[in-house]
KEKE-3310 file (N, C-alpha, C; in steps of 0.2 Angstrom, whole numbers, plus 5000, padded with zeros to 4 digits):
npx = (5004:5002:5003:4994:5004:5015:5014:5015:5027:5034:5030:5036:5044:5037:5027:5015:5017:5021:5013:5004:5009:5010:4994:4990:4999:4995:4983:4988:4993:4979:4972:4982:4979:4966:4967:4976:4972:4963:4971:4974:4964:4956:4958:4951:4938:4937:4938:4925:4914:4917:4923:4929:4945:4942:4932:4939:4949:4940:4936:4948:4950:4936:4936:4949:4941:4934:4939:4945:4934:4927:4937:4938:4925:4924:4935:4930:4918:4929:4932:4923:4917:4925:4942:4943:4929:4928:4936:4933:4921:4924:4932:4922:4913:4921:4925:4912:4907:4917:4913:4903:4905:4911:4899:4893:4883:4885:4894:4892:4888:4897:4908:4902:4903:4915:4917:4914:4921:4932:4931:4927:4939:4948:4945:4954:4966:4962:4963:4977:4987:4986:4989:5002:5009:5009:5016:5028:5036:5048:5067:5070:5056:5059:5066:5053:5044:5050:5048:5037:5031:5034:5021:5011:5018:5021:5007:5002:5012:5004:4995:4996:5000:4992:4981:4987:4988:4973:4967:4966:4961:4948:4942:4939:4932:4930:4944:4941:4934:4941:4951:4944:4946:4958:4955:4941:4947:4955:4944:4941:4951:4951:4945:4960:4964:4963:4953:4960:4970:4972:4963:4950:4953:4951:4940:4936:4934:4942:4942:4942:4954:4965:4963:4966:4980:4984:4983:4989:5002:5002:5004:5016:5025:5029:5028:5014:5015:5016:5005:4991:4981:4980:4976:4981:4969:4961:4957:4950:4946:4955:4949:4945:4945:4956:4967:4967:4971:4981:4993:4996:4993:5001:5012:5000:4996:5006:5008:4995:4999:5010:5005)
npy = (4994:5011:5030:5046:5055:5049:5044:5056:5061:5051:5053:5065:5083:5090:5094:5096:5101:5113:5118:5120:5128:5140:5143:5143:5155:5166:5168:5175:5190:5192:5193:5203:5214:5216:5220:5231:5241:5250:5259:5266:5272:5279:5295:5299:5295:5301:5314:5315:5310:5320:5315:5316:5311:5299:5291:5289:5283:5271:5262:5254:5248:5241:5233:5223:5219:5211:5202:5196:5191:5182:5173:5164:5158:5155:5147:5134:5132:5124:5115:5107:5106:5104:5109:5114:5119:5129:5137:5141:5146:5158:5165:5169:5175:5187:5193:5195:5205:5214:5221:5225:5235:5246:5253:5256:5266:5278:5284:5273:5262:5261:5257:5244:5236:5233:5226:5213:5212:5210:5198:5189:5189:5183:5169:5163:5158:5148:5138:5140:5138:5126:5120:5123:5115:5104:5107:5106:5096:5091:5093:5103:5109:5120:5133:5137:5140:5150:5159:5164:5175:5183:5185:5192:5205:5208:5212:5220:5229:5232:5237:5248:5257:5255:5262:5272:5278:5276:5281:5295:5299:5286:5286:5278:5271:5263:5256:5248:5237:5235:5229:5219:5209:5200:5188:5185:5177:5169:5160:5154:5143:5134:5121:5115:5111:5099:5093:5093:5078:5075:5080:5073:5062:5061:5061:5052:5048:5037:5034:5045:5051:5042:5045:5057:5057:5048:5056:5067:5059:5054:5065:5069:5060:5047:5034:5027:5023:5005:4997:4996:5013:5019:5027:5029:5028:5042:5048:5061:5075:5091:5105:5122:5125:5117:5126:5135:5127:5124:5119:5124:5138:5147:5147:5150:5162:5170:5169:5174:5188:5189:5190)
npz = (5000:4999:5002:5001:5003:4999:4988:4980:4984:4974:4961:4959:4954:4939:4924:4926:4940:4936:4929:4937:4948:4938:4937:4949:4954:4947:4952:4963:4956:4950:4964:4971:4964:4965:4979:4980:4970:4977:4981:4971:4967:4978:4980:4969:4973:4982:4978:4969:4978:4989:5000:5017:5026:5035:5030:5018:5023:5028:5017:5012:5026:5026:5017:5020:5032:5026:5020:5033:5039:5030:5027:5037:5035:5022:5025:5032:5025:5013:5020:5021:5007:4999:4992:4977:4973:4982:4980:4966:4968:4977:4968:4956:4963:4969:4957:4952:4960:4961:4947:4949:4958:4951:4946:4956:4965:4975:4992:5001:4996:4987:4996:5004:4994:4989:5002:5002:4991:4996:5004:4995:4990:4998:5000:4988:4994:5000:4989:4986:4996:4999:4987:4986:4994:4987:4975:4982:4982:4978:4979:4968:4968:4976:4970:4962:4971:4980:4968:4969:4976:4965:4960:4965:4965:4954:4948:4957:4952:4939:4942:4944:4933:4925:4931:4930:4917:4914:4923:4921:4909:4905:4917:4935:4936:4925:4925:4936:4929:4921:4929:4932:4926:4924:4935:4931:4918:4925:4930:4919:4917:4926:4925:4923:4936:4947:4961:4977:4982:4995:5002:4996:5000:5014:5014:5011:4999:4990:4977:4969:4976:4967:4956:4953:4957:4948:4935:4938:4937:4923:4918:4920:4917:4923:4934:4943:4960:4966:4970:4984:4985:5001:5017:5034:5049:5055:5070:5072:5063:5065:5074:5081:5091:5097:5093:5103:5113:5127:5124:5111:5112:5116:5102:5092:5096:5094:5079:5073:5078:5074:5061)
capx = (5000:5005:4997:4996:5010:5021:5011:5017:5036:5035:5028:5040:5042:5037:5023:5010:5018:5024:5005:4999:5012:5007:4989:4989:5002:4991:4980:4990:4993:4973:4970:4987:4976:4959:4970:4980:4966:4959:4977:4974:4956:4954:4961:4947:4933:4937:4934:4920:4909:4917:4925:4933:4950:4942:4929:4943:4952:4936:4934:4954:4947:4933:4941:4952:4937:4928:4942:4945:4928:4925:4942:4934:4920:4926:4941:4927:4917:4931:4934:4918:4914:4932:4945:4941:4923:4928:4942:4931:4918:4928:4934:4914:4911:4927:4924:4904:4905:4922:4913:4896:4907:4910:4892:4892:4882:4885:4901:4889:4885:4905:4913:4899:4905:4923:4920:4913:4926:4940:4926:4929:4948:4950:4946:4959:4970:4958:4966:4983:4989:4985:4993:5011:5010:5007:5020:5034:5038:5057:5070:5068:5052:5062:5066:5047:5039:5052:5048:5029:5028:5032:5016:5009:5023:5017:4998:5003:5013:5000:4987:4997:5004:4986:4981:4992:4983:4966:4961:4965:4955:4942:4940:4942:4927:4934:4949:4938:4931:4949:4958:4943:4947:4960:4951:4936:4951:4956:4938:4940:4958:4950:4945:4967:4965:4962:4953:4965:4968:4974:4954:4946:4957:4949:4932:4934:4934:4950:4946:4943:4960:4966:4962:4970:4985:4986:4981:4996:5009:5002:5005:5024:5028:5030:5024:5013:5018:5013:5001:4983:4980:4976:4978:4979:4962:4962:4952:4945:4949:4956:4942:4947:4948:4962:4971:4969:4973:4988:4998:4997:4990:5010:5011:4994:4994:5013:5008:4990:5001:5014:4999)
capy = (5000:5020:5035:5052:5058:5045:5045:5062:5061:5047:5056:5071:5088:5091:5094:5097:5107:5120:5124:5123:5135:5148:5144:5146:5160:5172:5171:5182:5195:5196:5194:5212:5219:5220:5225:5239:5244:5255:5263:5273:5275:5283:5299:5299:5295:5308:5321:5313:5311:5325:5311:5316:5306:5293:5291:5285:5275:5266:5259:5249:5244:5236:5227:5220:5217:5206:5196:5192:5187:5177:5169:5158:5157:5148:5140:5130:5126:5122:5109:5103:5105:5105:5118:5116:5122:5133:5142:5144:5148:5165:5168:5170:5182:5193:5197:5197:5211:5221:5222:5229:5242:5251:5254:5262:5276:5281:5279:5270:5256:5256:5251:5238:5230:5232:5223:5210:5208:5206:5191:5182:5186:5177:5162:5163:5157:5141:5133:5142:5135:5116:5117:5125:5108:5096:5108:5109:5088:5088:5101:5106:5114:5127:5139:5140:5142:5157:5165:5164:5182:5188:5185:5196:5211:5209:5212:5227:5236:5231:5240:5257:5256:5256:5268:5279:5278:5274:5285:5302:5296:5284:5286:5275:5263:5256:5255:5243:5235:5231:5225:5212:5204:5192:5185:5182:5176:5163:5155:5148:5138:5131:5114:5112:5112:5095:5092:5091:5071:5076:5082:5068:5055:5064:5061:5044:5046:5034:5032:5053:5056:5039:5047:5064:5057:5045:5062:5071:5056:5054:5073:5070:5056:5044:5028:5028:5017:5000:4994:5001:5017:5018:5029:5028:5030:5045:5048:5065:5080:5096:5109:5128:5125:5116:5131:5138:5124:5127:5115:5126:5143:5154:5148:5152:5168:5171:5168:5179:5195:5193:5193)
capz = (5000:4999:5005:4997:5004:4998:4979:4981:4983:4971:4956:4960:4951:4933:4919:4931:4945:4933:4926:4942:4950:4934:4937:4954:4955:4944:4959:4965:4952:4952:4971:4972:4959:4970:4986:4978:4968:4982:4983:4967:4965:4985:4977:4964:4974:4988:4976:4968:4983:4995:5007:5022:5027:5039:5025:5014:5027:5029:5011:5014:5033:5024:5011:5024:5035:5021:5019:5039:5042:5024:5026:5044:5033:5014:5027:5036:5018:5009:5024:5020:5001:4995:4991:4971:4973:4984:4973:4959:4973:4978:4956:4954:4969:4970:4952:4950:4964:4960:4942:4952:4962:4945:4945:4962:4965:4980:4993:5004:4990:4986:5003:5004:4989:4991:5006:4996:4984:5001:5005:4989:4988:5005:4996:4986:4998:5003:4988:4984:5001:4998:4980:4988:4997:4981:4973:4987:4983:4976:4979:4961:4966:4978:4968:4961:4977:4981:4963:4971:4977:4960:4956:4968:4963:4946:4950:4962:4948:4934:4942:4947:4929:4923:4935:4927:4910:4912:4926:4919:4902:4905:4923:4939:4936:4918:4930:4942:4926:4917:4934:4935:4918:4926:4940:4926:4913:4928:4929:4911:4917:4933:4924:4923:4944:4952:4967:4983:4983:5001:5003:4994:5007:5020:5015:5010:4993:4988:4969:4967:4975:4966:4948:4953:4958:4942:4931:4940:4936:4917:4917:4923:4911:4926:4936:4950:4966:4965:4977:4984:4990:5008:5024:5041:5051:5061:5075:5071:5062:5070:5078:5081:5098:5095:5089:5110:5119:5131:5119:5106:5112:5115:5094:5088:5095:5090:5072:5075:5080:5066:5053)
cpx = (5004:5001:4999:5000:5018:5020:5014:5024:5038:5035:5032:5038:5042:5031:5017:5013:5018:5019:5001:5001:5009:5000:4987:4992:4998:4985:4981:4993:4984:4972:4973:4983:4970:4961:4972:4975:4962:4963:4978:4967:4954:4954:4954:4940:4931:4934:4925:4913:4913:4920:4929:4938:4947:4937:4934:4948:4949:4934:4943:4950:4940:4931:4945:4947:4933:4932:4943:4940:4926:4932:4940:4930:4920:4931:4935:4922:4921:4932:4927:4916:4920:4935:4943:4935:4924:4932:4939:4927:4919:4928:4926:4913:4915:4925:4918:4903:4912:4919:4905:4900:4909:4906:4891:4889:4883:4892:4898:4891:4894:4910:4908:4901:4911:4923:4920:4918:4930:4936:4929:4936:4951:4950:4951:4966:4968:4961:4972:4989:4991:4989:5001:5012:5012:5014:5029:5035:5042:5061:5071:5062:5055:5060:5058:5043:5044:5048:5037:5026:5029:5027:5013:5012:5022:5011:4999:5004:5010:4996:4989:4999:4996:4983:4983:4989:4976:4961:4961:4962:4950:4939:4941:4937:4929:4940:4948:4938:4938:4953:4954:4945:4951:4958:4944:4942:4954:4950:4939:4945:4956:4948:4952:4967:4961:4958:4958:4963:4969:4964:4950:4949:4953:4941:4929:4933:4941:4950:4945:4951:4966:4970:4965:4978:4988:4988:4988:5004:5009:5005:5014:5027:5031:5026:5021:5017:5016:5010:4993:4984:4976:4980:4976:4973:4964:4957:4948:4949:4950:4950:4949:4949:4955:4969:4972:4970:4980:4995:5001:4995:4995:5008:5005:4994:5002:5011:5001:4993:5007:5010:4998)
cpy = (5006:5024:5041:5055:5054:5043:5051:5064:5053:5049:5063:5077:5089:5094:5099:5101:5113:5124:5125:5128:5141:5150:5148:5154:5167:5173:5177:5188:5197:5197:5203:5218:5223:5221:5232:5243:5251:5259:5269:5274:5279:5290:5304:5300:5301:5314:5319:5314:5317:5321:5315:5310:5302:5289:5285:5279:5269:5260:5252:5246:5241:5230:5221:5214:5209:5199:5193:5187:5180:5170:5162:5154:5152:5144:5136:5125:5121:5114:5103:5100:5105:5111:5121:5121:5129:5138:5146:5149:5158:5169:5172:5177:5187:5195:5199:5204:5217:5224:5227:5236:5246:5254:5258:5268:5278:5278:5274:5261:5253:5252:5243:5232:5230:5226:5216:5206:5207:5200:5187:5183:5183:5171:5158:5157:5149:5136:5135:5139:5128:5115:5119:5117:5102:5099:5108:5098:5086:5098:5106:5112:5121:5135:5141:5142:5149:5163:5166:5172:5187:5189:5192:5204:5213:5213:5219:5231:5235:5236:5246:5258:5259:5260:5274:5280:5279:5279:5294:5301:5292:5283:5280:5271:5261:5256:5249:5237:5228:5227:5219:5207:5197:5188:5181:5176:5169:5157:5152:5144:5133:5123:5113:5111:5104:5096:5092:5083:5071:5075:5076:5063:5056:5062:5057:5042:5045:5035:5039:5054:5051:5044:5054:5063:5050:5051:5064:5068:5055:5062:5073:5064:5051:5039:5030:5023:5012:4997:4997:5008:5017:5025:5030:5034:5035:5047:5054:5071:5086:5100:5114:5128:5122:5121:5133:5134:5122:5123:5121:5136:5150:5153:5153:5160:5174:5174:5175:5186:5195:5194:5198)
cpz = (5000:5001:5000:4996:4999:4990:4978:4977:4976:4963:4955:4954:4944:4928:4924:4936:4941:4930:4932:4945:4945:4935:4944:4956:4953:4947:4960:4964:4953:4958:4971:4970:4964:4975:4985:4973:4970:4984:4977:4966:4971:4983:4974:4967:4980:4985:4973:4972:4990:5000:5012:5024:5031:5033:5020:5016:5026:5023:5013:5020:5029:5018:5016:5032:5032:5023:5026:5037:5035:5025:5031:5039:5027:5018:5028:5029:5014:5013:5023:5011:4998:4992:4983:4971:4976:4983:4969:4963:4971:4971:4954:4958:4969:4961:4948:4954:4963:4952:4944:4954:4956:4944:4949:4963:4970:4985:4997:5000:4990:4991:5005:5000:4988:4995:5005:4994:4988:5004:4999:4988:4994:5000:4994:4988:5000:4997:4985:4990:5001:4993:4981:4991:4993:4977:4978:4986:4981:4979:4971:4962:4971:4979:4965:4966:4980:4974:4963:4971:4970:4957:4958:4969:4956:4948:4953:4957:4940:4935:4945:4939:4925:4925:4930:4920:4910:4917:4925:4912:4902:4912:4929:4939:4929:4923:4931:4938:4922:4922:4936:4930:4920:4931:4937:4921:4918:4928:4924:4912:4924:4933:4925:4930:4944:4957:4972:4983:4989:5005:5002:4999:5011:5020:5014:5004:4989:4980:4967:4967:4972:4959:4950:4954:4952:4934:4930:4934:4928:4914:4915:4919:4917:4931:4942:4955:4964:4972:4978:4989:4998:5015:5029:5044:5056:5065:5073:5068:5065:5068:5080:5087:5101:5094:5096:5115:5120:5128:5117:5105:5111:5104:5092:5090:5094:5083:5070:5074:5074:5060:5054)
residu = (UNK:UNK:UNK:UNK:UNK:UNK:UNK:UNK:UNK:UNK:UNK:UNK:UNK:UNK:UNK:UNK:UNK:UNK:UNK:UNK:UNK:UNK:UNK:UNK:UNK:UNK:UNK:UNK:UNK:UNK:UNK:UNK:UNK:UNK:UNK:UNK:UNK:UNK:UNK:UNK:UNK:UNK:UNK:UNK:UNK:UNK:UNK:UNK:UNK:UNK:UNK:UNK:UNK:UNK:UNK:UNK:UNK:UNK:UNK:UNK:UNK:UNK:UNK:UNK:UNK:UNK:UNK:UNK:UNK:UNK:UNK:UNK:UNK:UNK:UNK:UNK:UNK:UNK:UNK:UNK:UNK:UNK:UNK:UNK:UNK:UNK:UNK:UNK:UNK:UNK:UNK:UNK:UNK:UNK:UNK:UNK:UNK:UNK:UNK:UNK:UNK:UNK:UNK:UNK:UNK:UNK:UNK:UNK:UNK:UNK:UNK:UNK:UNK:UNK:UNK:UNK:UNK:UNK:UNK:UNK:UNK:UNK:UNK:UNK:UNK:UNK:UNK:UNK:UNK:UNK:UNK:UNK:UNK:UNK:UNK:UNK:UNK:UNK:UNK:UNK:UNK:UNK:UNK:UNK:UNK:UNK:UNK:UNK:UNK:UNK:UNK:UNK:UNK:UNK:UNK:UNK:UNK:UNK:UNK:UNK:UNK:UNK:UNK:UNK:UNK:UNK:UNK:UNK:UNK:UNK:UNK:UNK:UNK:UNK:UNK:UNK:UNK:UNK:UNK:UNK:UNK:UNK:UNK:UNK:UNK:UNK:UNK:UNK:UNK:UNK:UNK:UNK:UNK:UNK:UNK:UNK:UNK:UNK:UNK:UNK:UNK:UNK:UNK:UNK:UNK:UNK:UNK:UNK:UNK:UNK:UNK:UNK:UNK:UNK:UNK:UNK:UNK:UNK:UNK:UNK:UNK:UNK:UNK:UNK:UNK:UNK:UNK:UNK:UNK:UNK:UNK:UNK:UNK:UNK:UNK:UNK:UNK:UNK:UNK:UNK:UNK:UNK:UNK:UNK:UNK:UNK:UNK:UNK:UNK:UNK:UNK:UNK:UNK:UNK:UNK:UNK:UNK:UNK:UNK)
# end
């Protein structure tokens, strides 16, 4: 027998990690996009509606807001309904409501649906986390899990770049309109995305995370292990309370304060 883990490091780095790293990574050029977003359009909308400085603080604070509370929120579905679903999940919502906030009539209506669009970019995270795991399985993958935050330094200076063009001529809602296009432009590559076969083990479903990890090794031009998949029964999945018990309480809230 073998378990996921050991399907894992058997099947090592190739084919398959490198579209995932691209696919996943460009997560985080769109995710950069809808955060710094609100670093060149605040400017814009201050004159617009007449805001007052806490006014304008308050549109970032509720972007940031969304995403706290959403992130509990898609972490505990995807534990339920799986990361895939809950990937795309996110891709649908952060860009069906960053594409409303263009519409905006009021600043009321806009931080509403900012806050929104930091609810479904939390998500993001629900399965770009799971795949740095599936891609971190030889020291070849390394160096691409370090060139990860370029994604997200791209995305940053894409949308001040564009900024710089778009909002002295067609204004700071085609702005809104053009920084959603790669968040939409990811939904159509999201069939190349697997299931977590990590997930599917978890829920009993051996020939889901069977065929995901045969997909992977066809992908890599390499043999699976010989034998059946199986892994060990565990007693019970971890629970949040976990996270405060005096085991593990100094960490969890170490990790808490440096976020």
């Amino acid at each position: 027998t073998f378990t996921v883990e050991e399907a894992v490091e058997t099947i090592g780095f190739g084919r398959f990690h490198i579209m995932l790293f691209l696919i996943m990574g460009s997560t985080g050029v769109a995710e950069a996009m809808e955060i710094m977003l609100i670093a060149v359009v605040s400017p814009l909308i201050r004159c617009e509606w007449q805001l007052q400085d806490w006014q304008v603080a308050l549109v970032t604070t509720m972007v940031f807001f969304g995403y706290m509370v959403f992130s509990i929120v898609l972490g505990l579905l995807a534990d339920r309904y799986g990361r895939w679903k809950i990937l795309l999940l996110s891709f649908l919502w952060a860009a069906y409501f960053s594409l409303l906030t263009s519409f905006a009539p009021s600043y009321i209506w806009f931080v509403f649906l900012r806050a929104m669009v930091g609810g479904g970019v939390s998500g993001h995270a629900q399965g770009r986390e799971e795949n740095k795991q599936i891609i971190a399985t030889s020291s070849c993958s390394k160096p691409f899990l370090s060139l990860g935050k370029v994604f997200w330094l791209a995305g940053s200076l894409l949308i001040i770049g564009l900024a710089s063009v778009v909002n002295p001529t067609i204004g700071w809602r085609w702005l809104i309109r053009i920084a959603s296009i790669p968040g939409i432009l990811l939904i159509l590559v999201f069939k190349f995305i697997p299931e977590s076969a990590r997930y599917n083990m978890s829920t009993g479903n051996t020939a889901a995370a069977l065929a995901t990890l045969q997909r992977i090794a066809r992908m890599n031009g390499v043999a699976m292990p010989e034998g059946q998949l199986r892994e060990p029964a565990k007693e019970r999945r971890g629970r949040f309370k976990d996270l405060i018990h005096p085991k593990y309480l100094r960490t969890t809230l170490q990790i808490w304060i440096i976020w």
